[in-house]
VOPAGU-2260 file (C-alpha; in pm, 1 decimal, decimal comma):
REM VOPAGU-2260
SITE   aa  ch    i         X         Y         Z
SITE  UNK   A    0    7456,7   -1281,7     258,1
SITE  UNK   A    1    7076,3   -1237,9     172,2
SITE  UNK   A    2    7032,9   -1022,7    -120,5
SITE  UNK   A    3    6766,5    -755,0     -83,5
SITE  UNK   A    4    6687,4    -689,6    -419,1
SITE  UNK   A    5    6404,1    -948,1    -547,4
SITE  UNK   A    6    6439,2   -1053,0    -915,2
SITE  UNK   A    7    6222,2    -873,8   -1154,3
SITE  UNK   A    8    6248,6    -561,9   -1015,8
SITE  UNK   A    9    6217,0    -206,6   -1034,6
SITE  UNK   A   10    6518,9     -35,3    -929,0
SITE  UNK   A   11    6432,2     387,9    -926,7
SITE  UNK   A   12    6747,4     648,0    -859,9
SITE  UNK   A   13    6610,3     956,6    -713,6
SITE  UNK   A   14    6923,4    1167,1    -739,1
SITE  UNK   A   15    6911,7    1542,1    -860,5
SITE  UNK   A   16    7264,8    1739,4    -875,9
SITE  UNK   A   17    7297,1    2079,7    -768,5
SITE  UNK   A   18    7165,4    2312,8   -1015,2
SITE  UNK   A   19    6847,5    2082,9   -1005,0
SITE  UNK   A   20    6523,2    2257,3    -846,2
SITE  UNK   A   21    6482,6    1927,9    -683,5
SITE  UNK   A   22    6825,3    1893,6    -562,5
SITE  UNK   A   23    6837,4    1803,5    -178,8
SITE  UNK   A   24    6717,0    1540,0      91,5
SITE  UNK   A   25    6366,6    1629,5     135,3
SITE  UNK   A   26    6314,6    1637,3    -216,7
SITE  UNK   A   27    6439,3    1335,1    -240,4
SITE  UNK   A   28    6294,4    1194,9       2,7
SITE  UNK   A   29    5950,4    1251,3    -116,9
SITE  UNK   A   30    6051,8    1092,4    -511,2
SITE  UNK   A   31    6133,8     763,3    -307,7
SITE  UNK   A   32    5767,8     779,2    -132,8
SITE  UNK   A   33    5614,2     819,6    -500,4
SITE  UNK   A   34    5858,2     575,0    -646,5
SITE  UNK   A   35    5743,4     330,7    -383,3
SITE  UNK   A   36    5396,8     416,4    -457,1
SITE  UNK   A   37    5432,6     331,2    -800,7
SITE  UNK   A   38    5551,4     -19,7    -731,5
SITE  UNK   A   39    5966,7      51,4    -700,4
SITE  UNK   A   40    6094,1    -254,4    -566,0
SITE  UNK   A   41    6407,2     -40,4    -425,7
SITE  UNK   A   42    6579,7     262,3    -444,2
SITE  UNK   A   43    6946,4     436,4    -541,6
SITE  UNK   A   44    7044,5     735,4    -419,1
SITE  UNK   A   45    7401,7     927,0    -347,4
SITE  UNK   A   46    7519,9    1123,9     -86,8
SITE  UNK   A   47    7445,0    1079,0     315,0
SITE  UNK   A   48    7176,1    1291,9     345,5
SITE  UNK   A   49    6954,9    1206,0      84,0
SITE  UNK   A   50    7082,1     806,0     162,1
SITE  UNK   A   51    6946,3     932,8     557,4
SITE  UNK   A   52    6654,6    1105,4     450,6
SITE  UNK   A   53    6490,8     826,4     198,0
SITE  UNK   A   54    6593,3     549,7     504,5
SITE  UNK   A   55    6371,3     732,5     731,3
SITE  UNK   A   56    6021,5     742,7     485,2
SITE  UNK   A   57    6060,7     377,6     312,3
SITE  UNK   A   58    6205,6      46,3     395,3
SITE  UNK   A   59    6284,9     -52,5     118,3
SITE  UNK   A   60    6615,0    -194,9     -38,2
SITE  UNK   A   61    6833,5     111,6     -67,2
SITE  UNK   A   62    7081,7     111,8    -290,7
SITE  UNK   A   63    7370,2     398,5    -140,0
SITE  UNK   A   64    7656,8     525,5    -291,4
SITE  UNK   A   65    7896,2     856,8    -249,6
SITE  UNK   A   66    8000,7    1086,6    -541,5
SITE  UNK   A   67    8341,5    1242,8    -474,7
SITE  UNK   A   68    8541,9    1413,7    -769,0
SITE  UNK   A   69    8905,1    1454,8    -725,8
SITE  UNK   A   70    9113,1    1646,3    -992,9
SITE  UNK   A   71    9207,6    1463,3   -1266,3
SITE  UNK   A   72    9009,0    1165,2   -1151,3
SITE  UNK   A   73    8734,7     974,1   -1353,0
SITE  UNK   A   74    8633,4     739,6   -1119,1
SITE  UNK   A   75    8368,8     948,6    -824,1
SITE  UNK   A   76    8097,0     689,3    -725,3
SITE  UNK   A   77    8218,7     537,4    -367,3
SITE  UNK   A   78    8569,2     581,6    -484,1
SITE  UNK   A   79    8744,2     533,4    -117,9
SITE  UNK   A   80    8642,6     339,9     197,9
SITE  UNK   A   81    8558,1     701,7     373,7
SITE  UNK   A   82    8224,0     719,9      71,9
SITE  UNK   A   83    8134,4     360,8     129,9
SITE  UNK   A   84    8150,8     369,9     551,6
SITE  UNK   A   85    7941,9     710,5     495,4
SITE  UNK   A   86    7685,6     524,1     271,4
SITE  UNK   A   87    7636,0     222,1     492,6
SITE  UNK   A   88    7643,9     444,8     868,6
SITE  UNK   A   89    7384,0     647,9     654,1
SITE  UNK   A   90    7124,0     398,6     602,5
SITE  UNK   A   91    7231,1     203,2     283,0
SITE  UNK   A   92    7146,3    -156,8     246,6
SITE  UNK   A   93    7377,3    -187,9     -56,3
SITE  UNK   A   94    7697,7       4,2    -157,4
SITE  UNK   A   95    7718,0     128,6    -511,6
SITE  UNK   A   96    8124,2     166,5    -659,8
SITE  UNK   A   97    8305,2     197,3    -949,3
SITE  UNK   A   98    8440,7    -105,0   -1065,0
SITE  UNK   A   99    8625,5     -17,8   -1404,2
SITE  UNK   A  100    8935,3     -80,2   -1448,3
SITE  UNK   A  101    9017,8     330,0   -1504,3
SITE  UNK   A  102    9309,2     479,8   -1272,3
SITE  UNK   A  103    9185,2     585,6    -957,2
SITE  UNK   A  104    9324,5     775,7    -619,9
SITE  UNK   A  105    9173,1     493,5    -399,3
SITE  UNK   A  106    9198,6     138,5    -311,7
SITE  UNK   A  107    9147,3    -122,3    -594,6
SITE  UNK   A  108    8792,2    -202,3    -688,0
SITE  UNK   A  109    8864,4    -557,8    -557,3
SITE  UNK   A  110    9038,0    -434,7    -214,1
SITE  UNK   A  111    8690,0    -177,7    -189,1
SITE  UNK   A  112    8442,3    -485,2    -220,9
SITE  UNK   A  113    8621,0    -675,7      26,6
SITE  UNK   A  114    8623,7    -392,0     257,0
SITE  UNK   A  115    8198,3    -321,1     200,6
SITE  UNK   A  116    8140,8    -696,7     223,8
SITE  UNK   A  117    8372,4    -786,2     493,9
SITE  UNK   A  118    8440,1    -504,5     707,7
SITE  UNK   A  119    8121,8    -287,2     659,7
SITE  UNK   A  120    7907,0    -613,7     663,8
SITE  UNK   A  121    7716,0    -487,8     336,9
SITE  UNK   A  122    7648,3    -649,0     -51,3
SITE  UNK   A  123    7801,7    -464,9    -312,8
SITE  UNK   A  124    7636,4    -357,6    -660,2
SITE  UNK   A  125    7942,2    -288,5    -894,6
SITE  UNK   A  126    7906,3     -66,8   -1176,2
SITE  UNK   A  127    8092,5    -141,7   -1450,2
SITE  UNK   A  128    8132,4     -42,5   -1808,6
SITE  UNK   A  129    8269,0    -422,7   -1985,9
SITE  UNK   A  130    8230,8    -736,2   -1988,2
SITE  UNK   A  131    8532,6    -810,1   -1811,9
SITE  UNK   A  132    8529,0    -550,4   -1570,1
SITE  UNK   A  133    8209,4    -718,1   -1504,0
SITE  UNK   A  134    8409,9   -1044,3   -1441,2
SITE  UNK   A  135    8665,6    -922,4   -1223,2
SITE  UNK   A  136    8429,2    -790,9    -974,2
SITE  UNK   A  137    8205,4   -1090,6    -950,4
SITE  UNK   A  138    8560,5   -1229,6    -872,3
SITE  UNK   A  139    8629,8   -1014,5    -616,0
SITE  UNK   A  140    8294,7   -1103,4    -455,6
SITE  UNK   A  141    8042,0    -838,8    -577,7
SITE  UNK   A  142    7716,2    -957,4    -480,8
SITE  UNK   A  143    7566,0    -781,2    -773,0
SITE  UNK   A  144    7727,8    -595,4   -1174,9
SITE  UNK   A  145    7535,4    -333,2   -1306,1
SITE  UNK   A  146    7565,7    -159,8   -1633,3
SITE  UNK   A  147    7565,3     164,5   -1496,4
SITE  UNK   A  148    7916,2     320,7   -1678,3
SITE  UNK   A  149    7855,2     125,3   -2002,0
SITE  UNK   A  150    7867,5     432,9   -2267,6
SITE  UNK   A  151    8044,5     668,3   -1993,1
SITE  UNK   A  152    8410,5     536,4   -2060,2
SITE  UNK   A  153    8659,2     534,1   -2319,5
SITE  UNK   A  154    8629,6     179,7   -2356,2
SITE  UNK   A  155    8286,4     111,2   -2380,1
SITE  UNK   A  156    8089,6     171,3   -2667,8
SITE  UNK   A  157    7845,6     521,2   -2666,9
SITE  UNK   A  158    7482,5     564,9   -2808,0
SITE  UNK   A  159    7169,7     703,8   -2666,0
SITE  UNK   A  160    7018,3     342,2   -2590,1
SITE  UNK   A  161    7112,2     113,5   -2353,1
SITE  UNK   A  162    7349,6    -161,7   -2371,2
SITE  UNK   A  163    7131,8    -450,3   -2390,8
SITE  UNK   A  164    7420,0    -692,1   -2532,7
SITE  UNK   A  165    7615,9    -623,3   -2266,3
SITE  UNK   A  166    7309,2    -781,7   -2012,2
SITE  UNK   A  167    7299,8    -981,6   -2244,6
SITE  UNK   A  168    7643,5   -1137,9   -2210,6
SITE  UNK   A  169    7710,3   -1111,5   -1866,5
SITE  UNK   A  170    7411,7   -1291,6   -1796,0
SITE  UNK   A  171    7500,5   -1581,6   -2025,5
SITE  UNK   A  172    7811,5   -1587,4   -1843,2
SITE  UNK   A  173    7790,6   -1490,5   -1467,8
SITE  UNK   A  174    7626,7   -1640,9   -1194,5
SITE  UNK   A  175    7548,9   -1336,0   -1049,9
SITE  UNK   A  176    7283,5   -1115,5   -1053,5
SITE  UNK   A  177    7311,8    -815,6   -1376,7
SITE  UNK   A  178    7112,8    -555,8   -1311,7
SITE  UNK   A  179    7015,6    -354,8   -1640,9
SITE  UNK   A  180    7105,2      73,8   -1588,9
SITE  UNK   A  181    7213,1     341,1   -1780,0
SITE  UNK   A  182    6985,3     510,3   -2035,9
SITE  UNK   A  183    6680,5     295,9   -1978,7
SITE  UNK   A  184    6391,1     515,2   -2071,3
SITE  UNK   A  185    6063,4     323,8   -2209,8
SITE  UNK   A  186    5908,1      45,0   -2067,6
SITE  UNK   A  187    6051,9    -123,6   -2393,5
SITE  UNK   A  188    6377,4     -80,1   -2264,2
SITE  UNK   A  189    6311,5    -254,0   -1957,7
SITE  UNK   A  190    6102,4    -539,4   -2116,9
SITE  UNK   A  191    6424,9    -543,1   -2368,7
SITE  UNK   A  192    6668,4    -549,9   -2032,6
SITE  UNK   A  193    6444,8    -849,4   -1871,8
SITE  UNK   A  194    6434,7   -1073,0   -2180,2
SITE  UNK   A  195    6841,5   -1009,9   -2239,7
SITE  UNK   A  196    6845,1   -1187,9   -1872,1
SITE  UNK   A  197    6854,2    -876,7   -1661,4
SITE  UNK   A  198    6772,8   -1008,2   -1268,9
SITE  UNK   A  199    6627,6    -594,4   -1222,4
SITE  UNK   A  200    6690,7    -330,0   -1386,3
SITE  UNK   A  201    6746,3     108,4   -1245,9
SITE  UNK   A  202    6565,1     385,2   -1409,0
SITE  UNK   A  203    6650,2     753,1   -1284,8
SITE  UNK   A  204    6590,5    1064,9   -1565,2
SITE  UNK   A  205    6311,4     902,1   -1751,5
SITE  UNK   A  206    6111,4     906,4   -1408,8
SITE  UNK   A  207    6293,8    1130,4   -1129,8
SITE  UNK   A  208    6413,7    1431,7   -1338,7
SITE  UNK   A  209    6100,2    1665,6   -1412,6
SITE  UNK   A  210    6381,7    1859,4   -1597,6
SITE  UNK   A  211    6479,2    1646,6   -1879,3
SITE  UNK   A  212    6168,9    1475,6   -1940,5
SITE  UNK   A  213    5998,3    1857,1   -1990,9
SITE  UNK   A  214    6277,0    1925,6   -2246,6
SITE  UNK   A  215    6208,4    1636,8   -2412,7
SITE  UNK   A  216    5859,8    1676,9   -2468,9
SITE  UNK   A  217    5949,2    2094,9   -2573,6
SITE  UNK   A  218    6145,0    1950,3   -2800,4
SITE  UNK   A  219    5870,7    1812,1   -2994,9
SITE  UNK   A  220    5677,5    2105,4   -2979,2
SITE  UNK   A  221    5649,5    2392,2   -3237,4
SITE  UNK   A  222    5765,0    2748,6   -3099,6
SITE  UNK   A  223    5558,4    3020,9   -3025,0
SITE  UNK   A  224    5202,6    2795,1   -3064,1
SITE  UNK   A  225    4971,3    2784,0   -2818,8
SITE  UNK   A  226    4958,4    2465,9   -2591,6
């Protein structure tokens, strides 16, 4: 299986939830043009249709996945075979899952890969939150790991940077491709990503949520003076 994603690059998530302004397809649609314009290499997005809606303006790699919370579940990125058909019959190039080890409602991580790869006829980008979750899905045949849930599990250390040591490991020790996400938000966390052995790396909030970068910079300014 070719992989789509070239190594060295720019990965950009144009997701917004639902109480975003920018929440919806068109929306999104438009952040992948820009994010293409600015030199994204390819793009992530959730649900079918923003996945439909970015397929139709760019051809570039897309990166799909499905968010579906259950009660009392943790695990809601492509957690069943319904969210990964959905992503691939919606345009997706790649499907994005949970592969932690947490309980889940669904198949096995290892039963879902096999099922994207061999029955939906797609690569698979794992998102994991350890090292050897990491290693069990290259196992299982992941075509990519990414750091996405490092930080957002009990067993995975928190922090507001990212986890470069844990690029940094898996890419001593896996052949294949990391990709570098989760809390990535200077270009010195990417060049920190690359030189850890990152093969490309996903930015989303520090470039696709008008939102949070506002508050950040309101932060930093003193109340009540003029701008």
């Amino acid at each position: 299986m070719t992989l789509p994603i070239p190594k060295g690059a720019l990965v950009v998530s144009c997701q917004a939830r639902a109480d975003n302004p920018l929440h919806g397809p068109d929306f999104m649609a438009a952040m992948a043009r820009a994010a293409e314009q600015g030199g994204a290499a390819a793009i992530r997005a959730n649900g079918a249709a923003d996945i439909a809606a970015i397929r139709r303006v760019t051809a570039l790699p897309l990166i799909g996945l499905v968010k579906r919370w259950h009660d009392g579940e943790s695990v809601y990125i492509t957690p069943d075979r319904e969210a990964a058909r959905e992503a691939v019959e919606s345009g997706a190039d790649i499907v994005a899952l949970d592969a932690t080890d947490r309980p889940r409602a669904g198949p096995p991580s290892g039963e879902l890969i096999a099922f994207v790869r061999d029955v939906l006829g797609r690569a698979v980008l794992a998102d994991i939150a350890t090292e050897a979750e990491a290693v069990a899905a290259a196992e299982a045949g992941a075509d990519y790991v990414a750091t996405t849930l490092s930080g957002y599990t009990d067993n995975s250390p928190t922090g507001p940077d990212p986890d470069i040591e844990l690029v940094r490991g898996l890419s001593q020790r896996l052949t294949v491709p990391v990709v570098a996400e989760g809390r990535l938000r200077t270009p010195g966390h990417v060049d920190a990503a690359f030189a850890a052995g990152a093969h490309a790396v996903v930015v989303g909030t520090a470039i696709t949520n008008p939102r949070e970068i506002t508050r950040g910079f309101a932060a930093a300014c003193p109340a009540g003076e003029p701008s």
